[in-house]
PyMOL Python script that loads the backbone (N, CA, C, O; Angstrom):
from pymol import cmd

cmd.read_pdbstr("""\
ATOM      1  N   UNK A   1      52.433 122.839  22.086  1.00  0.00           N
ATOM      2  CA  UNK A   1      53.073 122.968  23.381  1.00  0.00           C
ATOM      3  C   UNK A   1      54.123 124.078  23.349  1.00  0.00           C
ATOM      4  O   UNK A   1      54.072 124.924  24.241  1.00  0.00           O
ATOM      5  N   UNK A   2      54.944 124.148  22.535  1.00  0.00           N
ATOM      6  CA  UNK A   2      55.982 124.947  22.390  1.00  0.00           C
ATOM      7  C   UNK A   2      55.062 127.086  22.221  1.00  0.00           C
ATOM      8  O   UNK A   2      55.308 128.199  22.686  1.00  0.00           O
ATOM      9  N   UNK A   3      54.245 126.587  21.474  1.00  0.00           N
ATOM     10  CA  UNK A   3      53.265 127.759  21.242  1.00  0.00           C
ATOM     11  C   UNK A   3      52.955 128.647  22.794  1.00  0.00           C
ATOM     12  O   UNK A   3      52.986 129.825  23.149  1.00  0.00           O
ATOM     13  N   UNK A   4      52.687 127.476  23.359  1.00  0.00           N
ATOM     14  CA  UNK A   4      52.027 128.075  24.980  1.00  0.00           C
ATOM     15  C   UNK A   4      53.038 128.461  26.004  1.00  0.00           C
ATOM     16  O   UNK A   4      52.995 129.129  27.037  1.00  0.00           O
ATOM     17  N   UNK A   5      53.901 127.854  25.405  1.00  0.00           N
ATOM     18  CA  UNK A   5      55.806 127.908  26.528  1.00  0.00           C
ATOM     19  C   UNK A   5      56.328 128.937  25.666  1.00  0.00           C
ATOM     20  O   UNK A   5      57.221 129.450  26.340  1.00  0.00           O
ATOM     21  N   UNK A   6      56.282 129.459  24.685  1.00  0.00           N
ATOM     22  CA  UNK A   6      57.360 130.272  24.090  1.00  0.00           C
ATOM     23  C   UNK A   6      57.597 131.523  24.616  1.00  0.00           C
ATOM     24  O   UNK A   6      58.647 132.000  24.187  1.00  0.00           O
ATOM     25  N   UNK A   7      56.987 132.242  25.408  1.00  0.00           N
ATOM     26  CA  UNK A   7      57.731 133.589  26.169  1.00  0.00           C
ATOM     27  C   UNK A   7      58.353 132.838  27.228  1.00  0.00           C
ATOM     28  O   UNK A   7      59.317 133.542  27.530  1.00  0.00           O
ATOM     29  N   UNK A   8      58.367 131.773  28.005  1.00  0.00           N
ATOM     30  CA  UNK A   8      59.301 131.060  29.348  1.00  0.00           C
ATOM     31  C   UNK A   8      60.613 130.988  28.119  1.00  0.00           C
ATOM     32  O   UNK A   8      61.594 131.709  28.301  1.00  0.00           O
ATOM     33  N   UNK A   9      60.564 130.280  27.156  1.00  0.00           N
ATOM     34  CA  UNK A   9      61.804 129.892  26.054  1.00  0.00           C
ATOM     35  C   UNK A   9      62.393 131.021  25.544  1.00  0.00           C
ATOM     36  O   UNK A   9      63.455 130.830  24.952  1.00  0.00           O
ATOM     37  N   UNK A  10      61.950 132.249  25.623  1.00  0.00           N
ATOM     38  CA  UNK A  10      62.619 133.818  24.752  1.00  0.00           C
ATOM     39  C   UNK A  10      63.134 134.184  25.924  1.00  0.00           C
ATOM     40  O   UNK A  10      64.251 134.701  25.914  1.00  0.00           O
ATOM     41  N   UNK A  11      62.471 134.005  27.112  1.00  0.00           N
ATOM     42  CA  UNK A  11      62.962 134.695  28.555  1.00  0.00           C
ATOM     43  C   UNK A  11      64.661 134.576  28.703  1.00  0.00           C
ATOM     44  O   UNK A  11      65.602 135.368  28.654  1.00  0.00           O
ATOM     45  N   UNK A  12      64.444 132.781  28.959  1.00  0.00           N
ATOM     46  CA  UNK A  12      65.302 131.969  28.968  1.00  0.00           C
ATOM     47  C   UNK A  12      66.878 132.550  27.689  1.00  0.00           C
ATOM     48  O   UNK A  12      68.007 132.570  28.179  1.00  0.00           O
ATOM     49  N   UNK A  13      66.767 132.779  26.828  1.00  0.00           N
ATOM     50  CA  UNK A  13      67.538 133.308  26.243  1.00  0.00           C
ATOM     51  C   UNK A  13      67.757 134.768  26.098  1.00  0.00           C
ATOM     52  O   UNK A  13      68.599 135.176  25.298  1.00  0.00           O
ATOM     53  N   UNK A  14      67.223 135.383  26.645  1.00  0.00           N
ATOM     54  CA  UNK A  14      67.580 136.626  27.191  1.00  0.00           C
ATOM     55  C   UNK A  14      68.183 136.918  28.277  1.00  0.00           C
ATOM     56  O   UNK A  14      69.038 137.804  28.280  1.00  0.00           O
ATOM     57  N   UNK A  15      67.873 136.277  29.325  1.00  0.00           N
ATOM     58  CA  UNK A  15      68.322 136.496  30.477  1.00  0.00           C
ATOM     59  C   UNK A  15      69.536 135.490  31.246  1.00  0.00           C
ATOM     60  O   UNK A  15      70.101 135.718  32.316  1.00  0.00           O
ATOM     61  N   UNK A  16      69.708 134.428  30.413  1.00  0.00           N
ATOM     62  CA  UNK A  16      70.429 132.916  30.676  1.00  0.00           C
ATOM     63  C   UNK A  16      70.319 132.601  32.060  1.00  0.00           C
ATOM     64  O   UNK A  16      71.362 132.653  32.712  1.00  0.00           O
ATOM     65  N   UNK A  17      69.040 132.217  32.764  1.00  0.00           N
ATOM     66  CA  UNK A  17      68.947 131.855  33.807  1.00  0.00           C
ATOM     67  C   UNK A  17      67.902 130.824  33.887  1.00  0.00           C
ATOM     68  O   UNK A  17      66.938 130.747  33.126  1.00  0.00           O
ATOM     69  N   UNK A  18      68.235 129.839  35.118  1.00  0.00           N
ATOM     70  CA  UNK A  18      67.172 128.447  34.479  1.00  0.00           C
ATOM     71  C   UNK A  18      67.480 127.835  36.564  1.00  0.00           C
ATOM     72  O   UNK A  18      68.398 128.136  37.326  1.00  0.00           O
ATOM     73  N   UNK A  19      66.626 127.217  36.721  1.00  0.00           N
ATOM     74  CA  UNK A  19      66.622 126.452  37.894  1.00  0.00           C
ATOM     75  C   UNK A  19      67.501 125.434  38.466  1.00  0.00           C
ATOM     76  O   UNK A  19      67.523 125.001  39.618  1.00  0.00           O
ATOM     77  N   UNK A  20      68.561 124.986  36.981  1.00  0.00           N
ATOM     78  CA  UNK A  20      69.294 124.162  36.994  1.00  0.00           C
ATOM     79  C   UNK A  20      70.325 124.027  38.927  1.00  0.00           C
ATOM     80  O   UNK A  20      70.657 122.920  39.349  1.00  0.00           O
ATOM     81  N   UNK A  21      70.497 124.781  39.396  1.00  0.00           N
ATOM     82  CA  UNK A  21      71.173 125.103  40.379  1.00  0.00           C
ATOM     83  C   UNK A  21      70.086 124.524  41.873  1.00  0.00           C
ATOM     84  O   UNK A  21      70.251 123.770  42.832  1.00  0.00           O
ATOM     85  N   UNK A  22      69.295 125.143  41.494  1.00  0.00           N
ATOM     86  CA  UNK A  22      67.641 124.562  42.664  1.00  0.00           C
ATOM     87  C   UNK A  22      67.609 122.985  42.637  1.00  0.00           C
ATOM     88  O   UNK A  22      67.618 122.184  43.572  1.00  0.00           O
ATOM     89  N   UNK A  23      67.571 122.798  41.328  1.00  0.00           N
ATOM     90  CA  UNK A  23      67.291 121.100  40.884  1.00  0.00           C
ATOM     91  C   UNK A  23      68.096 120.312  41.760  1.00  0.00           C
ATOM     92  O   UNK A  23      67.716 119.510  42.613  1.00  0.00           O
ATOM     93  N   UNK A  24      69.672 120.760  41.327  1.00  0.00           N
ATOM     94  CA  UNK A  24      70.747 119.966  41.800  1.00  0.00           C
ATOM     95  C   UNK A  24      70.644 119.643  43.424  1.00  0.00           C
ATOM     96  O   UNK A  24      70.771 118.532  43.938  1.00  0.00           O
ATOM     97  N   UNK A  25      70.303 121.279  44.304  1.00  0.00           N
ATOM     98  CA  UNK A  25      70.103 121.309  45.654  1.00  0.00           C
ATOM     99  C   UNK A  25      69.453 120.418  45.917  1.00  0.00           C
ATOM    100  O   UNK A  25      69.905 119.566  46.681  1.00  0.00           O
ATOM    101  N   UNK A  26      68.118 120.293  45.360  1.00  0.00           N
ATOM    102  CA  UNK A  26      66.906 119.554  46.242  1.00  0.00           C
ATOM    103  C   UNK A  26      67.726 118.205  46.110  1.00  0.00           C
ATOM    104  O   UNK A  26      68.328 117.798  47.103  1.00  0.00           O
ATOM    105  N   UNK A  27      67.770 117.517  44.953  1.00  0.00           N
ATOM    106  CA  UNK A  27      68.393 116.542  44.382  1.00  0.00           C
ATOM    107  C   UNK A  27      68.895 115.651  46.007  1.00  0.00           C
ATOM    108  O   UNK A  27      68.463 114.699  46.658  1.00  0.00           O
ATOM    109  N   UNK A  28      70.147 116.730  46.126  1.00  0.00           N
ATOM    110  CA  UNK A  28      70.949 116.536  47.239  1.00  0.00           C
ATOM    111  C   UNK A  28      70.277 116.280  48.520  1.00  0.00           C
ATOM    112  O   UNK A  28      70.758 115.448  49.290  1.00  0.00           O
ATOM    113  N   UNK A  29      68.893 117.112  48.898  1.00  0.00           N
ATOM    114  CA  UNK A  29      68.227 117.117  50.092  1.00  0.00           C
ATOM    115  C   UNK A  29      67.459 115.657  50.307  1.00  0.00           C
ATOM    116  O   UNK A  29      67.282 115.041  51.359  1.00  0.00           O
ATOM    117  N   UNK A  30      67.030 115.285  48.830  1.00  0.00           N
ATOM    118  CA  UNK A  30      65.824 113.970  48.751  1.00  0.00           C
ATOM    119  C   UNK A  30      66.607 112.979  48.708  1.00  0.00           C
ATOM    120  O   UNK A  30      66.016 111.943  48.405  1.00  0.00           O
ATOM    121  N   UNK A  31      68.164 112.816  48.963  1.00  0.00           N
ATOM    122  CA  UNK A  31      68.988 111.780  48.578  1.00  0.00           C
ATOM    123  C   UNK A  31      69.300 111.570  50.347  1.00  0.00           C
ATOM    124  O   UNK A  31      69.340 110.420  50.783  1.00  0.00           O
ATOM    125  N   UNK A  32      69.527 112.852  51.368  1.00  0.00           N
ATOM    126  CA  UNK A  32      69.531 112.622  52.848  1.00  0.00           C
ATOM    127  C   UNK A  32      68.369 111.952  53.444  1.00  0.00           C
ATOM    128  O   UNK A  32      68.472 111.071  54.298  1.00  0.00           O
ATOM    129  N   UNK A  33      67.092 112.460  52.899  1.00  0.00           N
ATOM    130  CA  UNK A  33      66.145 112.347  53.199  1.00  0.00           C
ATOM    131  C   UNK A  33      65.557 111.046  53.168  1.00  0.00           C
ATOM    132  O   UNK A  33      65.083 110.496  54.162  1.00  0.00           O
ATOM    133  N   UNK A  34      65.593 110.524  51.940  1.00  0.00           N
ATOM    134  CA  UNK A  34      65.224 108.775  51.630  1.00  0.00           C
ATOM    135  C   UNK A  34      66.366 107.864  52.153  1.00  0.00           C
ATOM    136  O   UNK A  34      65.987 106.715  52.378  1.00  0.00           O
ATOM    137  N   UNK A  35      68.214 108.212  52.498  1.00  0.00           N
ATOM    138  CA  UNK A  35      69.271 107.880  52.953  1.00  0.00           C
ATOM    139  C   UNK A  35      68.588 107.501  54.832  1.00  0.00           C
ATOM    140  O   UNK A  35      68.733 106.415  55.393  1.00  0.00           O
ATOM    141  N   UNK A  36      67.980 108.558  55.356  1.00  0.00           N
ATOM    142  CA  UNK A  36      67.783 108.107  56.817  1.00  0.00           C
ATOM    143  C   UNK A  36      66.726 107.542  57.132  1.00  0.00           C
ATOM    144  O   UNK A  36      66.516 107.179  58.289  1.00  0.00           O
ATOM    145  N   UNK A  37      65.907 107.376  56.192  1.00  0.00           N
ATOM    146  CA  UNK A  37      64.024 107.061  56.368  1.00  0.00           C
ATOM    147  C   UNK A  37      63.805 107.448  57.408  1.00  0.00           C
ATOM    148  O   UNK A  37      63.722 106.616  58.312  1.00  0.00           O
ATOM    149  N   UNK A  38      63.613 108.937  57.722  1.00  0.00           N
ATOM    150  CA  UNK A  38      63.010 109.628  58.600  1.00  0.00           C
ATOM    151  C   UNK A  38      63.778 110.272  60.375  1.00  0.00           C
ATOM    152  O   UNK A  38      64.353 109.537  61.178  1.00  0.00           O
ATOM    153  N   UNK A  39      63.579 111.500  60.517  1.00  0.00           N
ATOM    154  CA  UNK A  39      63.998 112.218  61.563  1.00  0.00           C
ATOM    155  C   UNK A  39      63.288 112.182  62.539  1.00  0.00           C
ATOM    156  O   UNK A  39      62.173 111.667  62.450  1.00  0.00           O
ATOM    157  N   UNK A  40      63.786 112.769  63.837  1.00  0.00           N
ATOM    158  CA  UNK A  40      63.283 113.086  65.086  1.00  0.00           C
ATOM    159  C   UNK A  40      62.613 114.476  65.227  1.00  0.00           C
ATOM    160  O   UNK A  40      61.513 114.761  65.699  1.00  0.00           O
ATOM    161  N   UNK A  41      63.423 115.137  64.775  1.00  0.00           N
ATOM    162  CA  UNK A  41      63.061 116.775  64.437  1.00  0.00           C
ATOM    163  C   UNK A  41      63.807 117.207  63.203  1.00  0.00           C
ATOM    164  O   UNK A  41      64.726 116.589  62.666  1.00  0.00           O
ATOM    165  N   UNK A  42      63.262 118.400  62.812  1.00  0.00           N
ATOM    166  CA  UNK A  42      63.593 119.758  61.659  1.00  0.00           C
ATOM    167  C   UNK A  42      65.136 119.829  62.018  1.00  0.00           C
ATOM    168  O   UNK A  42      65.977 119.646  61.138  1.00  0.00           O
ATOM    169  N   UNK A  43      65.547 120.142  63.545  1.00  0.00           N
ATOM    170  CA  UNK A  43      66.727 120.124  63.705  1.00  0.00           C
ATOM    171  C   UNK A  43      68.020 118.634  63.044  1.00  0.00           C
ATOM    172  O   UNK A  43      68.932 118.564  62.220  1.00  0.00           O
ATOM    173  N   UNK A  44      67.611 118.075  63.629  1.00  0.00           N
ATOM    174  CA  UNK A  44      68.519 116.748  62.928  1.00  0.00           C
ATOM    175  C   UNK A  44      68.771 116.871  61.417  1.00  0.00           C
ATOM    176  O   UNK A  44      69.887 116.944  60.904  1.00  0.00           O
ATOM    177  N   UNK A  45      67.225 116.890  60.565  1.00  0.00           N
ATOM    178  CA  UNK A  45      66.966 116.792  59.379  1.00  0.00           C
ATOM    179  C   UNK A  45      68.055 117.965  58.921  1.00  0.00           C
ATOM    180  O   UNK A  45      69.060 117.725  58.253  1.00  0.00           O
ATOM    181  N   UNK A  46      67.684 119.212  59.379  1.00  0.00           N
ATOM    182  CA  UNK A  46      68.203 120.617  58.841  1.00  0.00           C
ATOM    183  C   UNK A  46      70.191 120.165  58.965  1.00  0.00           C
ATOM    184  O   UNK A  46      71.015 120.650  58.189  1.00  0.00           O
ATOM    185  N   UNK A  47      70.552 119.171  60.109  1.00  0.00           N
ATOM    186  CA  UNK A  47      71.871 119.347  60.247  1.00  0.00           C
ATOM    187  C   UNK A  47      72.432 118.728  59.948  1.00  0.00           C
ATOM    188  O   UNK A  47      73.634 118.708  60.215  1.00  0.00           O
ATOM    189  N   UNK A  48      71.480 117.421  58.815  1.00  0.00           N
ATOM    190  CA  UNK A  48      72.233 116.428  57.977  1.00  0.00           C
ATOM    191  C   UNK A  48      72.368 117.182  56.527  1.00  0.00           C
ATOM    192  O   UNK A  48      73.442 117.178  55.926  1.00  0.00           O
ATOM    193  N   UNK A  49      71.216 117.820  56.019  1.00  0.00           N
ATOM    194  CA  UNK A  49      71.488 118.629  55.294  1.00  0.00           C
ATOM    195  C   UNK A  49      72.650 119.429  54.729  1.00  0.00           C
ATOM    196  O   UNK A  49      73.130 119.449  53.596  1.00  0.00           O
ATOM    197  N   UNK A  50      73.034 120.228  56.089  1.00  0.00           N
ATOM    198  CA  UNK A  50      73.575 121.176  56.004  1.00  0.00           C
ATOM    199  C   UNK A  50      75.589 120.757  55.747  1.00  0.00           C
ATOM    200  O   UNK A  50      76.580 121.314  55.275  1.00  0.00           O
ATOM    201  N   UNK A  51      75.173 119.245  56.524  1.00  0.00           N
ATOM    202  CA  UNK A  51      76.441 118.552  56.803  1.00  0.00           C
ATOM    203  C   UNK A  51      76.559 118.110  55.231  1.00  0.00           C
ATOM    204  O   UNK A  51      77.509 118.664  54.678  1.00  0.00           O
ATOM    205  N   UNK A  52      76.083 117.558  54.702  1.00  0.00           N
ATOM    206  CA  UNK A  52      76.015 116.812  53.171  1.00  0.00           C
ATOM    207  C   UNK A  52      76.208 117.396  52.247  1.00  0.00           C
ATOM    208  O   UNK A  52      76.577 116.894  51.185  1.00  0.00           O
ATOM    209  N   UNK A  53      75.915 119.092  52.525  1.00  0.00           N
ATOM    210  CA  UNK A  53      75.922 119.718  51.469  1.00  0.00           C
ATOM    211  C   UNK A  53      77.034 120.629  51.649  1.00  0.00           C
ATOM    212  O   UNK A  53      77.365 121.488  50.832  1.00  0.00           O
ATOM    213  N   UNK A  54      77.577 120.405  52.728  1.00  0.00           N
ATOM    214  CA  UNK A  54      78.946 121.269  53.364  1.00  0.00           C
ATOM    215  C   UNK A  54      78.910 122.779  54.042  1.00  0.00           C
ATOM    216  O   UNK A  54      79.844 123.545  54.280  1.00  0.00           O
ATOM    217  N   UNK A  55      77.550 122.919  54.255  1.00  0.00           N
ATOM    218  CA  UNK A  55      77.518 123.874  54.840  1.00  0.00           C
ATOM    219  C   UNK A  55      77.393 124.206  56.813  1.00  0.00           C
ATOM    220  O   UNK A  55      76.797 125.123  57.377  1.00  0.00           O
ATOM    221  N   UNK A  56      78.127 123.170  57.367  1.00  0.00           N
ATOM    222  CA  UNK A  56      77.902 122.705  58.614  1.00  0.00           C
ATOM    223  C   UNK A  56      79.298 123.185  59.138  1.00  0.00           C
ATOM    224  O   UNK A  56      80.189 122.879  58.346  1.00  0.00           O
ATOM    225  N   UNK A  57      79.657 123.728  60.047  1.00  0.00           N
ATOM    226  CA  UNK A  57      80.700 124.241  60.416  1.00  0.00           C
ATOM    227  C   UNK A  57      80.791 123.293  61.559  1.00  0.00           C
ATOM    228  O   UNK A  57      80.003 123.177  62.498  1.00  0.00           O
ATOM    229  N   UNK A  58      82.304 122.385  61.228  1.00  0.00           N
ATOM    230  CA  UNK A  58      82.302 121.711  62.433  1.00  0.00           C
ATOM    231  C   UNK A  58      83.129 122.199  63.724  1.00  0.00           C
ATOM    232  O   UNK A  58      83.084 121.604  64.801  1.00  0.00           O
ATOM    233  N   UNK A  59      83.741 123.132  63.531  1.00  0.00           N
ATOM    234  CA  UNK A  59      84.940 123.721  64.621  1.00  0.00           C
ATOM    235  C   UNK A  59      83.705 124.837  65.684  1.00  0.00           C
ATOM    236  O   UNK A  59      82.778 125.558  65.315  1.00  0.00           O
ATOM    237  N   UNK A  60      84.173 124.573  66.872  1.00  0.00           N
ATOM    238  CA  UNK A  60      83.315 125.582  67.436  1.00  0.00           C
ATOM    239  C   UNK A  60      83.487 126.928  67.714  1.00  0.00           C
ATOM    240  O   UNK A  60      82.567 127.579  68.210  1.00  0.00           O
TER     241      UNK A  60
END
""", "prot")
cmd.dss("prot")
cmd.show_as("cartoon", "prot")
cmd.util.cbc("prot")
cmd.orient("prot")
């Protein structure tokens, strides 16, 4: 296994970059997501998201 992964593993230490940051996001998205069991629209969904993850500007 390691044989067939080993240029992803040399990459990885060359470049020090890894998904770790993506992971955490989704993490956050599937935790709103299973939290409301289900939306009305993309909009709602997108603005609990955005609220949870602090990117929701509440001042107008």
């Amino acid at each position: 296994m390691i044989k067939s992964h080993l240029p992803n593993l040399l990459t990885y230490f060359q470049h020090r970059i890894s998904n770790a940051v993506a992971e955490g996001l989704n993490s956050k998205i599937q935790t709103v997501k299973s939290n409301a069991r289900g939306y009305r629209s993309f909009d709602g969904f997108r603005n609990s998201i955005q609220f949870y993850c602090g990117g929701l500007k509440m001042a107008p």
